[in-house]
Short mmCIF file of the C-alpha atoms (twelve columns), coordinates in Angstrom:
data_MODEL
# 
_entry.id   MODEL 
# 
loop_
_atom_site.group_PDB 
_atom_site.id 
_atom_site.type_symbol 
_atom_site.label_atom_id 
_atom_site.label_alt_id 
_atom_site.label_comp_id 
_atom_site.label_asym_id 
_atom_site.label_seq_id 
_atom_site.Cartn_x 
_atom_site.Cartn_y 
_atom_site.Cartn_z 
_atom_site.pdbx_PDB_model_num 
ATOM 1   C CA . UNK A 1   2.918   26.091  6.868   1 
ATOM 2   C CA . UNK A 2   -0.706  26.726  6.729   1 
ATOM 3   C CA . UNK A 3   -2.530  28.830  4.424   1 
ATOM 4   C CA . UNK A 4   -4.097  30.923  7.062   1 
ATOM 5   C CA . UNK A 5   -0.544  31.081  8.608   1 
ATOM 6   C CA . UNK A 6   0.601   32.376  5.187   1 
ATOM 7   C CA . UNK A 7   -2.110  34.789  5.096   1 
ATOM 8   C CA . UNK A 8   -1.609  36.537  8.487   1 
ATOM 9   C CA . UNK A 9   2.160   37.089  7.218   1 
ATOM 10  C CA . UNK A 10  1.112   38.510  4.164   1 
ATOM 11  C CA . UNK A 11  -1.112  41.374  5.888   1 
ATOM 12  C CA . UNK A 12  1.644   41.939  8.246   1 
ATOM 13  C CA . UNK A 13  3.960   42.132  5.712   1 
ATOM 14  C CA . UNK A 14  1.904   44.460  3.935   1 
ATOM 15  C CA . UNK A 15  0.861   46.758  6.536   1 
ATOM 16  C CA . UNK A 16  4.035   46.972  7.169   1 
ATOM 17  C CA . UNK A 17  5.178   47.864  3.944   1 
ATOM 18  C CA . UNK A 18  2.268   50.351  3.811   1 
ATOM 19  C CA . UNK A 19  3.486   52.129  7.541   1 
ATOM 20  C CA . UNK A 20  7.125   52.335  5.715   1 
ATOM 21  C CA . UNK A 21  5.640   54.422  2.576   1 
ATOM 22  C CA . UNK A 22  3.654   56.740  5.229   1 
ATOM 23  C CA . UNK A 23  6.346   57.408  7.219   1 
ATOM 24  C CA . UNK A 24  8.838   58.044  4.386   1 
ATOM 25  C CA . UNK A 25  10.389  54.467  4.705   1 
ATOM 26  C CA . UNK A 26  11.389  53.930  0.994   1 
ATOM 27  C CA . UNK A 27  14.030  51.884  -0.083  1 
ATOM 28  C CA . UNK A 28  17.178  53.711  -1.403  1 
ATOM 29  C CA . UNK A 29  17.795  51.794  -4.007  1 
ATOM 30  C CA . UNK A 30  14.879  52.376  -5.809  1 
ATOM 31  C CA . UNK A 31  14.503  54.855  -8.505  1 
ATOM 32  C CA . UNK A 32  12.994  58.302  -7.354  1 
ATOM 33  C CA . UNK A 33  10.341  58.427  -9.918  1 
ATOM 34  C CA . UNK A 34  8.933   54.970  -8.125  1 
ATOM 35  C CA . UNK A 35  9.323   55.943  -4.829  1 
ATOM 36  C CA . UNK A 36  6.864   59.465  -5.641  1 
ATOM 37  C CA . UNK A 37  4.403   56.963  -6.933  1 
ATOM 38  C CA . UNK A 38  4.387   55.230  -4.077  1 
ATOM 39  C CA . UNK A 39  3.859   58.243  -2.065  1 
ATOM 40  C CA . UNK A 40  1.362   59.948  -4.123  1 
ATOM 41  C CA . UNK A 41  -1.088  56.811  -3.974  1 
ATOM 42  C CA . UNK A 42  -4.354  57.186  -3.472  1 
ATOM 43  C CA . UNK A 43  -5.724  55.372  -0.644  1 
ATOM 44  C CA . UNK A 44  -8.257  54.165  -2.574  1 
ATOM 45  C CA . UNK A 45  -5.447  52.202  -4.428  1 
ATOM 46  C CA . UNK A 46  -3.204  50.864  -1.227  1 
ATOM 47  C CA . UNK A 47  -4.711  47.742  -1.479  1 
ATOM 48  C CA . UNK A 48  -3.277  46.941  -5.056  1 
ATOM 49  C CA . UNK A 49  0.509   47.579  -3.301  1 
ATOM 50  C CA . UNK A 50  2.670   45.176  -5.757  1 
ATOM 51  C CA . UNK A 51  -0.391  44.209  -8.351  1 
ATOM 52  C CA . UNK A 52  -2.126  41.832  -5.557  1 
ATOM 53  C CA . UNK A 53  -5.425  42.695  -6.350  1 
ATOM 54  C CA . UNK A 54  -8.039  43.067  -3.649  1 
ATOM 55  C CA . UNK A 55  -5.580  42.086  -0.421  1 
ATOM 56  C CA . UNK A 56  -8.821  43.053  2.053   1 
ATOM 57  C CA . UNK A 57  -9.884  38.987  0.586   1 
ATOM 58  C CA . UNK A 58  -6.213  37.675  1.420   1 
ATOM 59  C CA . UNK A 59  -8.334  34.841  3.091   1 
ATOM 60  C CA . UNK A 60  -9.944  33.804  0.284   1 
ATOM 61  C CA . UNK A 61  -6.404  33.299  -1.564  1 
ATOM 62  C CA . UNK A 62  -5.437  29.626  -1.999  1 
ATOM 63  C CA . UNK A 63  -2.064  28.616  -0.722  1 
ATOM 64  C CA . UNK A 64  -0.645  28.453  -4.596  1 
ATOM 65  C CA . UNK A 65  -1.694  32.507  -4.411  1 
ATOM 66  C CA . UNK A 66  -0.257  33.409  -1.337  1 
ATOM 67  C CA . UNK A 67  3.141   31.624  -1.777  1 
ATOM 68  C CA . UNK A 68  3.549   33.628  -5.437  1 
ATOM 69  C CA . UNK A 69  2.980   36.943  -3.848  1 
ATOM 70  C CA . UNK A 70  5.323   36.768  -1.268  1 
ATOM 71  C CA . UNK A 71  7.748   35.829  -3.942  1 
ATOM 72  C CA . UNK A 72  7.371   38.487  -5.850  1 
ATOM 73  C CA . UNK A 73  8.224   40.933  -2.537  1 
ATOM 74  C CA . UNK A 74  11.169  39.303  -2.349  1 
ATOM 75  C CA . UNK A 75  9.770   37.679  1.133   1 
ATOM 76  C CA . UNK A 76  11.141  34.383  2.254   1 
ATOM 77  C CA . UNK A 77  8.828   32.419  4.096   1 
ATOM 78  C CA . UNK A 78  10.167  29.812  7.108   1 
ATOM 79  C CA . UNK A 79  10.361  26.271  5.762   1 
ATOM 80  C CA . UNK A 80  8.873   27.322  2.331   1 
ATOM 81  C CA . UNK A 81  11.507  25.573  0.617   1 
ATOM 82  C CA . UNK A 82  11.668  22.781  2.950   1 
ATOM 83  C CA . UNK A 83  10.114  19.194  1.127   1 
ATOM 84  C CA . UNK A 84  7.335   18.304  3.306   1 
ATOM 85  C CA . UNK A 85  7.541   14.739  3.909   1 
ATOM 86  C CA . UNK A 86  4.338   12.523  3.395   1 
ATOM 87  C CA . UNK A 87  2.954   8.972   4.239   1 
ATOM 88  C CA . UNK A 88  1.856   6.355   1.741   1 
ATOM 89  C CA . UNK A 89  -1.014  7.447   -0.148  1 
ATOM 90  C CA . UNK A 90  -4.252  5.786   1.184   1 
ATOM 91  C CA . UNK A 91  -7.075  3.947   -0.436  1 
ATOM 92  C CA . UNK A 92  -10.416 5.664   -0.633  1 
ATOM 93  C CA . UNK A 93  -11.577 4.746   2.463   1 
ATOM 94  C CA . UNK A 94  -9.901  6.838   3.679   1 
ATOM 95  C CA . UNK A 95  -11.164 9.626   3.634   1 
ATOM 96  C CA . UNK A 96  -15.168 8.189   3.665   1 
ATOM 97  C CA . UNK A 97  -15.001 4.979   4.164   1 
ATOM 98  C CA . UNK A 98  -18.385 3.712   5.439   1 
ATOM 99  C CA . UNK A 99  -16.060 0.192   7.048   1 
ATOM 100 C CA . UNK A 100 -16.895 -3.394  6.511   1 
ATOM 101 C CA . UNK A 101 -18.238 -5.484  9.611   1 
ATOM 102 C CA . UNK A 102 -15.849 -7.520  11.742  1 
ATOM 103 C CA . UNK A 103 -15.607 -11.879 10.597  1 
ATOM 104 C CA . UNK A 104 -17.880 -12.721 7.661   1 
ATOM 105 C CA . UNK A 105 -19.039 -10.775 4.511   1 
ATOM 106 C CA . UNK A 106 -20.526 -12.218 2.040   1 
ATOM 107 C CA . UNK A 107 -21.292 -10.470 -1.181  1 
ATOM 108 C CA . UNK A 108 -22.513 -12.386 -4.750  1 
ATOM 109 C CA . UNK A 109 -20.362 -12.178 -7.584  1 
ATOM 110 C CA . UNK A 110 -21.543 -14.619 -11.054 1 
ATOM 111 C CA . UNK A 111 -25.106 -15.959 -9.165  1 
ATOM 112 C CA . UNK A 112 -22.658 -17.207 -6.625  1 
ATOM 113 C CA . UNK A 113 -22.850 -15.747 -3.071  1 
ATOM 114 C CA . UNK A 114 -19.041 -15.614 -1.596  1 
ATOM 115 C CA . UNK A 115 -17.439 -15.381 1.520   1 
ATOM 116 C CA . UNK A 116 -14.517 -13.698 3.561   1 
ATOM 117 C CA . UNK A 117 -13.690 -13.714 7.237   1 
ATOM 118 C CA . UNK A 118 -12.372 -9.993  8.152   1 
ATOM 119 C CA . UNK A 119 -9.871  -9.072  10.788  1 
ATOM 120 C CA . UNK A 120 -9.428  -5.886  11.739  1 
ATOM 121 C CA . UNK A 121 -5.782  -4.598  13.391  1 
ATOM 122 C CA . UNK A 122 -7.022  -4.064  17.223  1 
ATOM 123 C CA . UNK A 123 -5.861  -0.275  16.640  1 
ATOM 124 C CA . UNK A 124 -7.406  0.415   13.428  1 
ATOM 125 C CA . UNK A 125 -8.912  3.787   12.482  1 
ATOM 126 C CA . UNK A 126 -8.835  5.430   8.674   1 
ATOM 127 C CA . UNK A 127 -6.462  8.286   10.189  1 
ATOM 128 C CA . UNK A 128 -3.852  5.823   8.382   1 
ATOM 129 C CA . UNK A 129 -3.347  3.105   5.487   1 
ATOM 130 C CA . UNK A 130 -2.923  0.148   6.623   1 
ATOM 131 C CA . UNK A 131 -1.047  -3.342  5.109   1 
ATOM 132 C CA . UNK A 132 -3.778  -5.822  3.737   1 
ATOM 133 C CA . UNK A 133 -2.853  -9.587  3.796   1 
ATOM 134 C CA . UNK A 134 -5.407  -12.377 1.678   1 
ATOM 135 C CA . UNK A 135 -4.528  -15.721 3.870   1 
ATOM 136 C CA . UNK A 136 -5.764  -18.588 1.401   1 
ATOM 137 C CA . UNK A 137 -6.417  -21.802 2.639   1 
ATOM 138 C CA . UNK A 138 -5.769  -25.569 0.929   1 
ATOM 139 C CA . UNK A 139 -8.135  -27.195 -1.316  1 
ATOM 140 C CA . UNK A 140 -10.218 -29.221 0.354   1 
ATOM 141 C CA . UNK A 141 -9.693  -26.517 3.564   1 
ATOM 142 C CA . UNK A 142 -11.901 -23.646 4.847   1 
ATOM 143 C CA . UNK A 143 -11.498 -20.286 6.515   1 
ATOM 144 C CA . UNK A 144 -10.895 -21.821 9.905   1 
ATOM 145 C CA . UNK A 145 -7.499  -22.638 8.472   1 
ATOM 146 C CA . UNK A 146 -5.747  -19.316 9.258   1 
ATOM 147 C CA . UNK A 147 -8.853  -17.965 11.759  1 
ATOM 148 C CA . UNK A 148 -6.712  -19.686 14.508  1 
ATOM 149 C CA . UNK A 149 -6.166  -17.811 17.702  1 
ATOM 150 C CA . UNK A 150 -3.152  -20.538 18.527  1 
ATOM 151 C CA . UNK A 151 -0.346  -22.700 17.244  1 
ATOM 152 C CA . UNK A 152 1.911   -22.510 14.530  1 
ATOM 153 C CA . UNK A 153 -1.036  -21.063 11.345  1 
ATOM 154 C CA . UNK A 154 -2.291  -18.069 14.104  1 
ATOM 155 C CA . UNK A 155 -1.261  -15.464 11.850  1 
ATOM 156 C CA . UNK A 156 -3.864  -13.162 13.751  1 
ATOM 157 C CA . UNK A 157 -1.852  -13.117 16.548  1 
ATOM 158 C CA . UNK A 158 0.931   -12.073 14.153  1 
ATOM 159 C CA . UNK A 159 -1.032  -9.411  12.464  1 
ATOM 160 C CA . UNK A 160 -3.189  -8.027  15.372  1 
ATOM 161 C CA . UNK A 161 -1.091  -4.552  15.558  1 
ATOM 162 C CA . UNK A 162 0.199   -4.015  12.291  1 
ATOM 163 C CA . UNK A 163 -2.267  -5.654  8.722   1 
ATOM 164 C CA . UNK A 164 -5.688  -6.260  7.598   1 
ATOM 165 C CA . UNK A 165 -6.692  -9.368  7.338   1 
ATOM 166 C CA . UNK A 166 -8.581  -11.054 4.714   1 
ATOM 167 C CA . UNK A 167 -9.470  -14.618 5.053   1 
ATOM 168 C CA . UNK A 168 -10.724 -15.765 1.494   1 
ATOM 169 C CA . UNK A 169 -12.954 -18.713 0.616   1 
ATOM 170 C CA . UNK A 170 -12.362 -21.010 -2.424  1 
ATOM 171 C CA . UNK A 171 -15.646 -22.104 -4.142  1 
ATOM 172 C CA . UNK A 172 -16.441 -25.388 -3.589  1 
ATOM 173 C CA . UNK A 173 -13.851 -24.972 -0.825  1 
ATOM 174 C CA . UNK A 174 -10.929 -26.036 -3.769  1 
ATOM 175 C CA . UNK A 175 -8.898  -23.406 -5.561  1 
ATOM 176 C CA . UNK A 176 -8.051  -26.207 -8.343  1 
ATOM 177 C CA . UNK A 177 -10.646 -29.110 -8.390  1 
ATOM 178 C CA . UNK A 178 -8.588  -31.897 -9.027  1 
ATOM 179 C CA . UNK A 179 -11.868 -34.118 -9.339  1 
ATOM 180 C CA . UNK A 180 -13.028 -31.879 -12.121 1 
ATOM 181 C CA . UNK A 181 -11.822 -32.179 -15.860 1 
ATOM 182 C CA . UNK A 182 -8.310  -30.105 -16.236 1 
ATOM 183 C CA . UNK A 183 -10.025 -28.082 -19.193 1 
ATOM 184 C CA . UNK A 184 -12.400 -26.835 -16.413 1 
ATOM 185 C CA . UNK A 185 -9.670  -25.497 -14.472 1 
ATOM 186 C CA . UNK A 186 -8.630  -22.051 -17.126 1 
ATOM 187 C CA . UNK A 187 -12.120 -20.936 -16.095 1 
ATOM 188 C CA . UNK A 188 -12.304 -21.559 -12.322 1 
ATOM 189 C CA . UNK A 189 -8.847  -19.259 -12.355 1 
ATOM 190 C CA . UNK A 190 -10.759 -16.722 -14.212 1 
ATOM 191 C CA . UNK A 191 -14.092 -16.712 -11.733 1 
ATOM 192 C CA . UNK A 192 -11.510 -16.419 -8.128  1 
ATOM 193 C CA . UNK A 193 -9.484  -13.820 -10.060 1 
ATOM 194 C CA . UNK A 194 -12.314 -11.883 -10.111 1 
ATOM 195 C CA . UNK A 195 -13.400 -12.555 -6.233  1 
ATOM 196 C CA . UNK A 196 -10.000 -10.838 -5.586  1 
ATOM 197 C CA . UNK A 197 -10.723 -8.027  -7.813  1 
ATOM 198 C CA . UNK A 198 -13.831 -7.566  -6.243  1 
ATOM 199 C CA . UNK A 199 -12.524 -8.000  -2.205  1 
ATOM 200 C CA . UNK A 200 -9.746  -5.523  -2.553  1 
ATOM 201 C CA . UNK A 201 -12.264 -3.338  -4.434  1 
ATOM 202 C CA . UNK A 202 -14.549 -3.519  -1.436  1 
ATOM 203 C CA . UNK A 203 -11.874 -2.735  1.165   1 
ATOM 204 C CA . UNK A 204 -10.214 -0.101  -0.650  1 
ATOM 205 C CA . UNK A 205 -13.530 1.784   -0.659  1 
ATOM 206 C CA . UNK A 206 -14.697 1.013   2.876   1 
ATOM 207 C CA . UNK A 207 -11.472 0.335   5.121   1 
ATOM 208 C CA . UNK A 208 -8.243  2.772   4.434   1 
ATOM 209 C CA . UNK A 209 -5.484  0.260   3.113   1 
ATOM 210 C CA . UNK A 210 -2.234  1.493   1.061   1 
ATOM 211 C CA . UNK A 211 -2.138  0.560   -2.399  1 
ATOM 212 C CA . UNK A 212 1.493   -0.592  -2.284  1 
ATOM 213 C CA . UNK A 213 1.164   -3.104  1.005   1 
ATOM 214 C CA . UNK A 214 -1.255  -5.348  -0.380  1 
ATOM 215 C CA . UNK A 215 0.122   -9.397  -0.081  1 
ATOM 216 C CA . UNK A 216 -1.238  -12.914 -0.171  1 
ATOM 217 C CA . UNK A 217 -0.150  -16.029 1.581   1 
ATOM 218 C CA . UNK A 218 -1.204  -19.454 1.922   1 
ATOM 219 C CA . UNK A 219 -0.656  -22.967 2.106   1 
ATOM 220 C CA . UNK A 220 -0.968  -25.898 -0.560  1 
ATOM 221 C CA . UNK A 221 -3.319  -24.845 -3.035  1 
ATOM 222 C CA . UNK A 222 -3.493  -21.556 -1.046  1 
ATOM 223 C CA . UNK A 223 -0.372  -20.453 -1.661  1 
ATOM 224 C CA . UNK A 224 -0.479  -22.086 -5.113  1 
ATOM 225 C CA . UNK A 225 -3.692  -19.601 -6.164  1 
ATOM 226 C CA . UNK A 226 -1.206  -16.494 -4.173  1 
ATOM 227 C CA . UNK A 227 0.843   -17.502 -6.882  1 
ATOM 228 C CA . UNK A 228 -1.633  -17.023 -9.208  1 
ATOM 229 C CA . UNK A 229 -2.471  -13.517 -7.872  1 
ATOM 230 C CA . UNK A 230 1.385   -12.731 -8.328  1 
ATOM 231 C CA . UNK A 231 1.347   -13.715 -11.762 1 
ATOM 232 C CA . UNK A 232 -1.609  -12.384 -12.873 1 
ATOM 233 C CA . UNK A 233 -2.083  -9.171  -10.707 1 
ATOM 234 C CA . UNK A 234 -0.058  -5.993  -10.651 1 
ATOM 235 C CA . UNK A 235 -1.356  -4.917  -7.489  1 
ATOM 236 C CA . UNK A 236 0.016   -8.252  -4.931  1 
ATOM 237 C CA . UNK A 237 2.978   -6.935  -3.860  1 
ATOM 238 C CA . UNK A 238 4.668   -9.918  -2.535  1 
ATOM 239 C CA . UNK A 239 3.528   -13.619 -1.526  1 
ATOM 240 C CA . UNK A 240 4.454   -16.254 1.063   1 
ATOM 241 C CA . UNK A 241 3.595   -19.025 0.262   1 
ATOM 242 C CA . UNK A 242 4.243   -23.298 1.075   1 
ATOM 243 C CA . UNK A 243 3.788   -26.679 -0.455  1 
ATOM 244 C CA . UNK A 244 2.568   -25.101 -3.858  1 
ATOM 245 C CA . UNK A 245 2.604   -25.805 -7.519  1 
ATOM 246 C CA . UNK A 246 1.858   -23.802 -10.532 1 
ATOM 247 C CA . UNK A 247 -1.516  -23.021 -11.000 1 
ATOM 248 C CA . UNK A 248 -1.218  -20.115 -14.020 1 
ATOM 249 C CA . UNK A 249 0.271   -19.851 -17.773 1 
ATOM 250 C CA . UNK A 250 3.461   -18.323 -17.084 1 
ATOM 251 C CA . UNK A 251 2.947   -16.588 -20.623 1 
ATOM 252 C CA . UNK A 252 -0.069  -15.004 -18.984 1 
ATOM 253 C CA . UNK A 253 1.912   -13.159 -16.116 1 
ATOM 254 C CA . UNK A 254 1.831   -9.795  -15.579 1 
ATOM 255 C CA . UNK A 255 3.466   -9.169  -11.958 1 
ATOM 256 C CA . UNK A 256 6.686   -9.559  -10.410 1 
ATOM 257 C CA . UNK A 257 5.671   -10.385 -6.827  1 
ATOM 258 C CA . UNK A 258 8.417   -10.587 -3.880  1 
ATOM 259 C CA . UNK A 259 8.440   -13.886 -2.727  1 
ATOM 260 C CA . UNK A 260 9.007   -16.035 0.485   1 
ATOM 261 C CA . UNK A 261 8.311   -19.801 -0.637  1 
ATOM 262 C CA . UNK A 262 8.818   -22.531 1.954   1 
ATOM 263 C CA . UNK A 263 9.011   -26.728 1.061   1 
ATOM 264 C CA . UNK A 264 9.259   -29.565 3.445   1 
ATOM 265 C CA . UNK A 265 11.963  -32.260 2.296   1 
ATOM 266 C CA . UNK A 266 9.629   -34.841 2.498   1 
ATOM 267 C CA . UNK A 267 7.592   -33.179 0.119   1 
ATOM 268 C CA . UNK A 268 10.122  -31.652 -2.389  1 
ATOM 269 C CA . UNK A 269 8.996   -32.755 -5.734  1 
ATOM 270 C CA . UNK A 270 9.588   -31.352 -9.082  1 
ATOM 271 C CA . UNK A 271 6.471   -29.389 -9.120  1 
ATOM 272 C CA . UNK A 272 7.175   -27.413 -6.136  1 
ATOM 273 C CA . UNK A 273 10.501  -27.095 -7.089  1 
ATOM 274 C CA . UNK A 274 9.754   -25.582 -10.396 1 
ATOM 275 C CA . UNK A 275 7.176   -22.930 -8.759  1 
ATOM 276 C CA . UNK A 276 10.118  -21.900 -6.695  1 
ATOM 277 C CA . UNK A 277 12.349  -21.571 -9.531  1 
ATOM 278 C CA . UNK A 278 10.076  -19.705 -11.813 1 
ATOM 279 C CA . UNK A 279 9.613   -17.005 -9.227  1 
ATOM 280 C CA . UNK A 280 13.132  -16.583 -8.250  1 
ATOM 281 C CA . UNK A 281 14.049  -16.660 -11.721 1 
ATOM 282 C CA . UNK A 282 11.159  -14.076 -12.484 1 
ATOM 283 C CA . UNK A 283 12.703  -11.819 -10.163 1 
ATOM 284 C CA . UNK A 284 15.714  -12.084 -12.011 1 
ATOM 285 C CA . UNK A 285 17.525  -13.923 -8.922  1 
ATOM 286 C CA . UNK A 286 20.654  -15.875 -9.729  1 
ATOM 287 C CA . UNK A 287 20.776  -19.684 -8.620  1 
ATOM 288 C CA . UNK A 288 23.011  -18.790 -5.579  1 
ATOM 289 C CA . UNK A 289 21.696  -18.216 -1.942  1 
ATOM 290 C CA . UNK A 290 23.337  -16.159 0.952   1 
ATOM 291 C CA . UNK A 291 21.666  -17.894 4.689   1 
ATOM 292 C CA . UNK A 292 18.982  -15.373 6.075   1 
ATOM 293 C CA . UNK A 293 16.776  -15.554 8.913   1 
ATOM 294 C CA . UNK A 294 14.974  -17.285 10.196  1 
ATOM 295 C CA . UNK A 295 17.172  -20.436 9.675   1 
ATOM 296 C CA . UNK A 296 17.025  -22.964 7.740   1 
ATOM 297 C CA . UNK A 297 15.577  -20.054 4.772   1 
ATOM 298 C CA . UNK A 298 17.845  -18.269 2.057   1 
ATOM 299 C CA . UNK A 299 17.585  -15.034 0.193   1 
ATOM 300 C CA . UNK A 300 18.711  -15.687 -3.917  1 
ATOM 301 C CA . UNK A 301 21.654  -13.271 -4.789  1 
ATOM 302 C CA . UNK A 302 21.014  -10.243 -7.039  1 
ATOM 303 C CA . UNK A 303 16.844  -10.194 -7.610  1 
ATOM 304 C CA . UNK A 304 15.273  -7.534  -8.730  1 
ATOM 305 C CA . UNK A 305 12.872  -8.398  -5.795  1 
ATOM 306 C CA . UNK A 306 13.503  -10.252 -2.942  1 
ATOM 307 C CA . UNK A 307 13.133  -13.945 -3.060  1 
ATOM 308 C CA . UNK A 308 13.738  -15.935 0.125   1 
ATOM 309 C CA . UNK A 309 13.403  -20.095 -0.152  1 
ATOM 310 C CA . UNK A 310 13.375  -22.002 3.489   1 
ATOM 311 C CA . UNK A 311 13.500  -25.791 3.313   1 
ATOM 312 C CA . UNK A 312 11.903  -27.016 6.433   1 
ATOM 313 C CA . UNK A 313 12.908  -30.941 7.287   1 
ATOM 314 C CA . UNK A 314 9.191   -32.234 7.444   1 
ATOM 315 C CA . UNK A 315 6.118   -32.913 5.087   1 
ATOM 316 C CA . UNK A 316 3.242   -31.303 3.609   1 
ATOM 317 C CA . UNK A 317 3.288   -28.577 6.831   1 
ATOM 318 C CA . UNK A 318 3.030   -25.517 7.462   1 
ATOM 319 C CA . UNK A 319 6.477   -24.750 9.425   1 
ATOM 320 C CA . UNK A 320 6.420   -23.622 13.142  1 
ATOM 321 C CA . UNK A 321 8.502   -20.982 11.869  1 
ATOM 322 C CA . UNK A 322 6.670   -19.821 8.953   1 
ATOM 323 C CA . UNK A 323 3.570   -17.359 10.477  1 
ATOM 324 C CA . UNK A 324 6.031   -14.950 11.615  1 
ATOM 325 C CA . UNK A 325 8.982   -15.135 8.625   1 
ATOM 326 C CA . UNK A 326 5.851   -14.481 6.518   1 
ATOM 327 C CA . UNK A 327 5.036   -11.168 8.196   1 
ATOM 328 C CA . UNK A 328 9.013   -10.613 8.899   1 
ATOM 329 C CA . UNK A 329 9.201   -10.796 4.834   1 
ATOM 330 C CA . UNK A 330 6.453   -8.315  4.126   1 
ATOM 331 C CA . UNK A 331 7.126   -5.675  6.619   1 
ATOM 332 C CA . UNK A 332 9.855   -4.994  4.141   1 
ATOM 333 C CA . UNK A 333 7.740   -3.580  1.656   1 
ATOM 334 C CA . UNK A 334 5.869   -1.376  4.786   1 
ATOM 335 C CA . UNK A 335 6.704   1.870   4.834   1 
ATOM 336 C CA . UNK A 336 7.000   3.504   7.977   1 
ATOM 337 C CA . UNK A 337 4.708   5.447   9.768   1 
# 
């Protein structure tokens, strides 16, 4: 109910109650001596009926106001008691969010100019938050790796109606440098850490993007730095993620992401294996799996979040089935409009 609806039913209310005392209308079961006062007002005084100072400026009452008075008539309003169901809570942007330009931004961050590819849901206006998805691509990869319009890694196609999506950039185009000394590597975690910080900053002020639905997938060393933004982030929701290794201290984690973690056969090494483990165990998963879909994947019994692993027979691939189980595994964590 609105506060000008509110306000119309407390004048008629009280003009009502006024007519009553005019034409003798008193309640019974009042005492006598209140029921003279009320006749005897002076009209100079009927608009402080029931201590609500200066009713002629009912319109300038907030909502709060209005809803106390009527209480202390002893006036139920329709549907005041009634919990008045609301959406996620949006970003922001909002409310003014100035946008951010369709494909590239760029944007420096420590005397390095970065880069992100946008893509906007076709539908997408600020009247409602909307899901945000980072895509990450491998080291050694580019942008183009998930900016696809076909095959099997066109997650566009699968987020068109429903996400925000964020293409990010590694520097040098490698999330690890393998080519660079491994005591190098603490600090290049630290510098894209901060790119995150910074992207979600910028669409959380510009674009209108709920807090809660914010995810990060990607392949190889792509999903490999997701994992870092699940361990070392609050704010990633859940991952999906294949062919990846541990990039992060896992005494440095913070966040218990959801997670959807895919590995070929042909690639299944100890490494990958143990990045699975540590985030089903994370979740607090036992070692046992009950099938899901799509097949061949598996949801781990009794996590505290949801943990699905899907062992596809091939490589170092992304699976045919994997763009769409990805978005099938966040939508979970959506609410609904």
């Amino acid at each position: 109910m609105t506060s000008r609806t509110i306000t119309w039913l407390l004048v008629s209310i009280l003009v009502g109650a006024i007519g009553c005392v005019g034409e003798g209308g008193v309640d019974t079961d009042r005492n006598a001596n209140n029921t003279n006062n009320v006749n005897n007002q002076n009209p100079n005084n009927v608009n402080n009926v029931n201590n609500v100072n200066n009713v002629n400026n009912v319109s300038d009452m907030n909502v709060q106001d209005d809803m106390a008075v009527t209480q202390d008539m002893g006036v139920d309003l329709p549907g005041a008691d009634l919990p008045v169901e609301m959406g996620p809570a949006g970003t922001p942007g909002c409310l003014d969010g100035a946008g951010l330009p369709e494909g590239e931004n760029t944007f420096m961050l420590e005397n390095r100019q970065r880069r992100f590819i946008l893509r906007l849901p076709n539908n997408y206006s600020n009247d409602k938050p909307w899901p945000l998805v980072f895509a990450l691509h491998g080291n050694g990869g580019n942008p183009g790796y998930w900016d696809a319009t076909s095959g099997d890694r066109n997650i566009r196609s699968v987020l068109q109606d429903d996400a925000v999506l964020i293409i990010a950039e590694a520097i040098d185009n490698q999330w690890r440098d393998y080519n660079m000394p491994s005591d190098t590597w603490p600090a290049r975690i630290e510098s894209e850490l901060l790119y995150f910080d910074e992207m979600i900053t910028m669409a959380s002020e510009n674009l209108c993007i709920n807090p809660d639905a914010i995810f990060s997938m990607g392949f190889s060393g792509g999903g490999s730095f997701s994992g870092v933004l699940g361990c070392r982030r609050t704010d990633i929701r859940a991952i999906a993620v294949g062919g990846s290794v541990i990039y992060f201290d896992q005494d440095n984690c913070v966040g218990t992401p959801a997670a959807w973690i895919t590995i070929g056969t042909e690639e299944l090494t100890s490494g990958r294996e143990a990045y699975r483990d540590f985030f089903r165990d994370r979740a607090g998963c036992e070692a046992t799996a009950t099938d899901t879909t799509p097949s061949p994947c598996t949801a781990y019994d009794s996590c505290e979040q949801p943990v699905h692993y899907c062992q596809h027979p091939a490589g170092h691939i992304w699976p045919d089935f994997g763009s769409e189980a990805m978005w099938a595994f966040f939508q979970q964590f959506v609410p609904n409009d």
